[in-house]
C-alpha positions as CSV (number, residue, x, y, z in Angstrom):
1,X,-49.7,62.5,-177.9
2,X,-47.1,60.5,-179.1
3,X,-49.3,60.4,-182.9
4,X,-49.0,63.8,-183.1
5,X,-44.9,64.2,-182.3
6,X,-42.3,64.8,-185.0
7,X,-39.5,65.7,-182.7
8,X,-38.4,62.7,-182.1
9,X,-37.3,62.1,-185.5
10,X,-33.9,63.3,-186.4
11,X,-33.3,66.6,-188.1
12,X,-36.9,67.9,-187.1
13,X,-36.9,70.1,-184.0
14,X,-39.5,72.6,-182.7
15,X,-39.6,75.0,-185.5
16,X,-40.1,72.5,-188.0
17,X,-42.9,70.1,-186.0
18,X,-44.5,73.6,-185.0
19,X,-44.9,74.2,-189.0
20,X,-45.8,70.9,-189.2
21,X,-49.1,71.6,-187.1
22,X,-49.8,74.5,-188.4
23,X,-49.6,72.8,-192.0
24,X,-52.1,70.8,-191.4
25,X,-49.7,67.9,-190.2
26,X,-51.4,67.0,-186.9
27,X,-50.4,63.4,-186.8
28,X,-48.2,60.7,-188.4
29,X,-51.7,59.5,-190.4
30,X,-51.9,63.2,-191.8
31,X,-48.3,63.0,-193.2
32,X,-48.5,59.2,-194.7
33,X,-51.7,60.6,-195.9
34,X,-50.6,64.0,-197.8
35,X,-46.6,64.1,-197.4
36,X,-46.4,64.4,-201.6
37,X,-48.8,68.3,-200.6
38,X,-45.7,69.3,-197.6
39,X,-42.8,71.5,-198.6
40,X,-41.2,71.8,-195.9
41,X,-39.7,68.1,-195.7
42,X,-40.4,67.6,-199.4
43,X,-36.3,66.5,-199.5
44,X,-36.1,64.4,-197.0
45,X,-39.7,62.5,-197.4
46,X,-38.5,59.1,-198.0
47,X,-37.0,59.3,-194.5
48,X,-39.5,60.4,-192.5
49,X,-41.9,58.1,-194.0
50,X,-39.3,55.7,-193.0
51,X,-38.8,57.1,-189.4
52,X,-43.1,57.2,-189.0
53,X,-43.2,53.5,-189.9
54,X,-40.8,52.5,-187.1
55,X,-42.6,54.7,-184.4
56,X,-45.9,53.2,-185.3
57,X,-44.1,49.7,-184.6
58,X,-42.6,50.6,-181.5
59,X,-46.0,52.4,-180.6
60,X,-48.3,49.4,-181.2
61,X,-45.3,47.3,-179.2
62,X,-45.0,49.5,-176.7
63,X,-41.4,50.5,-176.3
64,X,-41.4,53.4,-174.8
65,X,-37.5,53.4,-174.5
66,X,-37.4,54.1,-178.3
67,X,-39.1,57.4,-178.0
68,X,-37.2,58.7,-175.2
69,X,-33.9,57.8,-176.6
70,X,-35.1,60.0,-179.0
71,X,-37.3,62.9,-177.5
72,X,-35.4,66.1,-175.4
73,X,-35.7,65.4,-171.6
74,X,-38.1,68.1,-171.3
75,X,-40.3,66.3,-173.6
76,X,-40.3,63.1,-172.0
77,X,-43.9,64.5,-170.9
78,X,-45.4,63.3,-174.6
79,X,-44.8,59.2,-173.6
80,X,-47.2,59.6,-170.1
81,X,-50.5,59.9,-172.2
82,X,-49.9,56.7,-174.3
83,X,-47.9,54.6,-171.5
84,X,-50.0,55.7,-168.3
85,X,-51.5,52.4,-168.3
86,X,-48.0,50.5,-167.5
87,X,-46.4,53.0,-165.8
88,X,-44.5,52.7,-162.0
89,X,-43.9,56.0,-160.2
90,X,-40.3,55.4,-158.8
91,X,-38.6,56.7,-155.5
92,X,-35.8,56.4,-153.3
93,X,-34.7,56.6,-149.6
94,X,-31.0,56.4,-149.1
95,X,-28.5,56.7,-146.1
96,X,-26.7,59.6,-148.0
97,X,-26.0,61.2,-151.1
98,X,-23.4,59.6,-152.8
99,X,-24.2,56.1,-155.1
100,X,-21.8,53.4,-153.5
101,X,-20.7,55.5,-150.2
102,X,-24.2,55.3,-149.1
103,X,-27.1,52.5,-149.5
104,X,-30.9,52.4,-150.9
105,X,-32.6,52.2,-147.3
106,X,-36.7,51.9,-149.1
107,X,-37.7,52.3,-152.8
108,X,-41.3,52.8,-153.3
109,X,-43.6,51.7,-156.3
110,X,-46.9,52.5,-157.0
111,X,-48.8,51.7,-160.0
112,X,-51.6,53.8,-159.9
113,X,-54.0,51.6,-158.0
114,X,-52.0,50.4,-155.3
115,X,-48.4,51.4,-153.6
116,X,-45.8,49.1,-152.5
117,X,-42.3,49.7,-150.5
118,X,-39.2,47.4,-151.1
119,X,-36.9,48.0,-148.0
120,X,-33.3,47.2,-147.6
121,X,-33.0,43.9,-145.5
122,X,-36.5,42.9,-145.7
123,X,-37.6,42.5,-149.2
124,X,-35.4,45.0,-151.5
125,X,-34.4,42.0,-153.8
126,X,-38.3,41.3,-154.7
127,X,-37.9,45.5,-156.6
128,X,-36.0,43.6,-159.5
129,X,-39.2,41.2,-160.0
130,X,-41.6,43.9,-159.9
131,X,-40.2,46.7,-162.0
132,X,-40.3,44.5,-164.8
133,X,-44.0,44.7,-165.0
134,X,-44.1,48.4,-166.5
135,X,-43.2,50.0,-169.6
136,X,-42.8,53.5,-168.4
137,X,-41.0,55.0,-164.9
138,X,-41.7,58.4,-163.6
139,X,-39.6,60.0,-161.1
140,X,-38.5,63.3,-159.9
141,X,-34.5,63.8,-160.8
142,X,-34.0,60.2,-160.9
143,X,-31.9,60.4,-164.0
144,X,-29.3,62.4,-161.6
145,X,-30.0,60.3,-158.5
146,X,-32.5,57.2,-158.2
147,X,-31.4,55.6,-161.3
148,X,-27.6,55.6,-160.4
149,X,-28.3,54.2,-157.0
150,X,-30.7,51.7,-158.4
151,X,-28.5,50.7,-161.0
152,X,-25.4,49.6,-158.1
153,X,-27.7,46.9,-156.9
154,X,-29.9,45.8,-159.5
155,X,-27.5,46.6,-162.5
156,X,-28.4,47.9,-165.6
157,X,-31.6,50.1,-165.5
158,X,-34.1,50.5,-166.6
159,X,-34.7,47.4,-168.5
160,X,-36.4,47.7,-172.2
161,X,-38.7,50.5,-170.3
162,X,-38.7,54.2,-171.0
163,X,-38.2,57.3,-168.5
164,X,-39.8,60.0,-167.0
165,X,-37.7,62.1,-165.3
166,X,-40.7,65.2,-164.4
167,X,-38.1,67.5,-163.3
168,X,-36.8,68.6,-167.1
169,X,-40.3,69.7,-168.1
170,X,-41.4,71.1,-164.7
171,X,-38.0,73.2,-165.7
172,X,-39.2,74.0,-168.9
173,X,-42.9,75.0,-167.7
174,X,-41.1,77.2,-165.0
175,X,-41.2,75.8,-161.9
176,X,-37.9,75.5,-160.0
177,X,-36.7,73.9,-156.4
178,X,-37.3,70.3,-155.1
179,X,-40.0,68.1,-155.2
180,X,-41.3,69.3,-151.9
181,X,-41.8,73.2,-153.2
182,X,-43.1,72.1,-156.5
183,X,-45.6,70.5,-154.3
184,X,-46.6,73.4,-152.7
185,X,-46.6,75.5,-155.7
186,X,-48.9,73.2,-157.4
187,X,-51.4,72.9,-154.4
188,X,-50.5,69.2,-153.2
189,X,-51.1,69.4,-149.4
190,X,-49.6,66.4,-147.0
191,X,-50.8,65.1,-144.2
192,X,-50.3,66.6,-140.4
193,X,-46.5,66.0,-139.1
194,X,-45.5,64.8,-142.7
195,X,-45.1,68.3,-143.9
196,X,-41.8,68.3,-142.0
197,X,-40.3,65.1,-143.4
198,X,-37.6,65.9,-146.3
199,X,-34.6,63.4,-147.5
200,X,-32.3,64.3,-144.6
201,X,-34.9,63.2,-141.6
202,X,-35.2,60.0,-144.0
203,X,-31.8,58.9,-143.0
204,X,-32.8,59.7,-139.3
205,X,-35.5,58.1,-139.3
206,X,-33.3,54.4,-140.8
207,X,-31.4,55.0,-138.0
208,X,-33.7,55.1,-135.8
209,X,-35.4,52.0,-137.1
210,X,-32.0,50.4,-137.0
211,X,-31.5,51.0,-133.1
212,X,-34.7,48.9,-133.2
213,X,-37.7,51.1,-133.5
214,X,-40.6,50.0,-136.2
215,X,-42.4,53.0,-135.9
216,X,-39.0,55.0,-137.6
217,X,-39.6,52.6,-140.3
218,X,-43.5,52.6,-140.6
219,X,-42.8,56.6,-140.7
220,X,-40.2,56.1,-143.3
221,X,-42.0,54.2,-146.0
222,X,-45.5,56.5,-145.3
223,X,-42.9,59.4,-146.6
224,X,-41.7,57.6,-149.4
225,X,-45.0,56.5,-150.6
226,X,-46.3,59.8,-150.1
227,X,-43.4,60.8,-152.7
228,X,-44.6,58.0,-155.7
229,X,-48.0,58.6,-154.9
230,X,-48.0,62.5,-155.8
231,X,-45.7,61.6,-158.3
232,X,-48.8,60.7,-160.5
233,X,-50.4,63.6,-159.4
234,X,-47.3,65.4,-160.9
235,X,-47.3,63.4,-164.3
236,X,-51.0,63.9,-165.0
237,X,-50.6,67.7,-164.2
238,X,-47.6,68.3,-166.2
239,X,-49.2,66.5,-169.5
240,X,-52.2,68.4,-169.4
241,X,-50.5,71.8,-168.6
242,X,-47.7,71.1,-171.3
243,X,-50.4,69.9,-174.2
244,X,-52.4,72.7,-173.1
245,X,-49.3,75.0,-174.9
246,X,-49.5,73.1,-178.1
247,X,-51.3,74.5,-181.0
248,X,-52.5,72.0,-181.6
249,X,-55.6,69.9,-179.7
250,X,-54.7,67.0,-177.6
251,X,-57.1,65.6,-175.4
252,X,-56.4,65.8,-171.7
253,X,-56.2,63.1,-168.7
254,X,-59.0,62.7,-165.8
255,X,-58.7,65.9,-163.2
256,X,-55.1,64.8,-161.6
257,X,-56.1,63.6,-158.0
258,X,-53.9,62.1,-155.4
259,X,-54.4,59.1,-154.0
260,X,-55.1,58.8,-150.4
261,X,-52.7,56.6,-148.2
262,X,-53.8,54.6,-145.3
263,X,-50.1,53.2,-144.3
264,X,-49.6,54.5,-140.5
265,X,-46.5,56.9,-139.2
266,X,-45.6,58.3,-136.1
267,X,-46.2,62.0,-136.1
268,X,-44.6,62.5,-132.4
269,X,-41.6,60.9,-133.6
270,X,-41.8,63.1,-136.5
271,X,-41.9,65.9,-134.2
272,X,-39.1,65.1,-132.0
273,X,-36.9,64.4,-134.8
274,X,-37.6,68.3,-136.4
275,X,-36.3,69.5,-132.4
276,X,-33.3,67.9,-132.6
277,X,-32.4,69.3,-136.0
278,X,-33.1,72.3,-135.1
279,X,-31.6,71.8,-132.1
280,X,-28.1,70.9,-134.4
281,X,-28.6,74.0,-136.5
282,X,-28.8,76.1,-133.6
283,X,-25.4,74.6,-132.2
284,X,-23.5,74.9,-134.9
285,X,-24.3,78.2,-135.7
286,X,-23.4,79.6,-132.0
C-alpha cells in the first residue's frame, strides 16, 4: 500500500493523491515514470521526485517510523500491508489509570505465530529485549494510554519502529466505543467466562494474584493475550476494509482469522469476581 501513498509527502493531502489515482498515478513507479505528463504537481516536481526517492529508501530499509511521522493517524492503516511481517501486537494491564500513580501489572506480545506475556515482578524487564525485534506495533489507543505507561519504565518508545494505533481509523471507518464493542461489532466472539473480563476486573484479578492466588494471574494474562491476539484480527480487517474504499486496486490480506489460545483461566473465579462488582454497584447505588 505504501507504493501507492502520496499523503505522506508534505503539501499533498486527500484531494490531491485522489487526483493522483485517478490520473493514472497509481504508484511512486508511475510518477518517476510520467511526472513531466502530470499537471497537477507540475510546480512542485522536483520535490516530490525528491520526497519519492527517500520513501523508497526508507521502504527497502524498513523504517516504518518515517511514514508514520508522516501519514494522519487514521492512516496509519497503509504501513500494516508492507510491515505485517515484523510486526508485535501490543497490550497492557495496569493497576489503574493514571501513568506513574499506577503500575504495568502484564504486557502482552504476540507476533503473529506465537503470544507471549511479560509480567510485573517476574519477567517485565525481558519486554525491553523483545520489542526490539519488530518494526511495526499495533495497539488499540495506545498512543493515549499503553505507550505513556510503557514509556515510565522502559523510557523512550517506541524505538526506530513505527505505530499502529487501530483506534484512529476504526474512527474514521465508523466504528465507535472500546475495544471490547468493536469486537462485538466486527463478529470476534471470546471464549466462555472471558466475555465478562474488561480492564477494571484486570486490576482485581492482580490483586487477587497478589494475596497469593496463581489462577488470578493465569486468568489475567489469558485476557491480555486474548487482547493482542484479536488485535491482528483487527489490523488485517481494518486494511482490507479501508483499501477496499480506495479507487484504486490494492490487493488484500488472507481472510483475517484469530488465533486460537491454549493458555488456561479460571472461569469460576471469573464468575465470582463479576458478583461482587455487581454486588458494589448495587451498594452504592442504594
Amino acid at each position: 500500500m505504501l507504493r501507492h501513498t502520496f499523503l505522506h509527502i508534505p503539501g499533498i493531502g486527500y484531494k490531491t493523491e485522489t487526483k493522483l489515482w485517478l490520473g493514472g498515478f497509481i504508484s511512486w513507479q508511475d510518477y518517476v515514470e510520467h511526472c513531466d505528463s502530470c499537471s497537477t504537481l507540475a510546480r512542485r516536481q522536483g520535490e516530490v521526485l525528491r520526497r519519492l526517492e527517500v520513501s523508497a529508501r526508507a521502504l527497502a530499509e524498513k523504517d516504518a517510523r518515517h511514514f508514520e511521522d508522516s501519514l494522519p493517524s487514521a492512516e496509519s492503516w497503509r504501513l500494516y500491508g508492507d510491515f505485517r511481517e515484523k510486526t508485535a501486537f501490543v497490550d497492557i494491564e495496569t493497576t489503574g489509570l493514571y501513568p506513574g500513580a499506577d503500575a504495568i501489572t502484564v504486557i502482552g506480545v504476540f507476533d503473529g505465530v506465537s503470544a507471549r506475556a511479560f509480567v510485573r515482578g517476574v519477567n517485565l524487564e525481558e519486554f525491553a529485549g523483545e520489542i526490539r525485534k519488530y518494526s511495526l506495533l499495533v495497539t488499540f489507543n495506545g498512543k493515549r494510554f499503553d505507550l505513556p505507561f510503557i514509556r515510565r519504565v522502559f523510557g523512550e518508545f517506541p524505538l526506530l519502529q513505527g505505530h499502529v494505533d487501530l483506534l484512529f481509523p476504526l474512527r474514521r471507518m465508523g466504528f465507535r466505543g472500546g475495544l471490547k464493542r468493536i469486537e462485538v461489532d466486527l463478529g470476534i466472539e471470546r471464549e466462555g467466562a472471558l466475555k465478562n473480563v474488561d480492564g477494571y476486573m484486570a486490576v482485581l484479578l492482580w490483586r487477587e494474584y497478589k494475596r497469593g492466588n496463581q489462577a488470578a494471574l493465569d486468568t489475567l494474562i489469558r485476557y491480555n493475550l486474548e487482547d493482542v491476539v484479536n488485535l491482528q484480527y483487527l489490523a488485517d480487517t481494518v486494511y482490507n476494509m479501508a483499501a477496499s474504499r480506495l479507487p484504486i486496486p490494492i490487493e488484500k490480506l488472507p481472510e483475517p482469522r484469530k488465533y486460537v489460545l491454549e493458555h488456561p483461566y479460571d472461569a469460576e473465579l471469573v464468575e465470582y469476581l463479576v458478583d461482587q462488582i455487581a454486588a458494589q454497584r448495587f451498594d452504592r447505588e442504594y
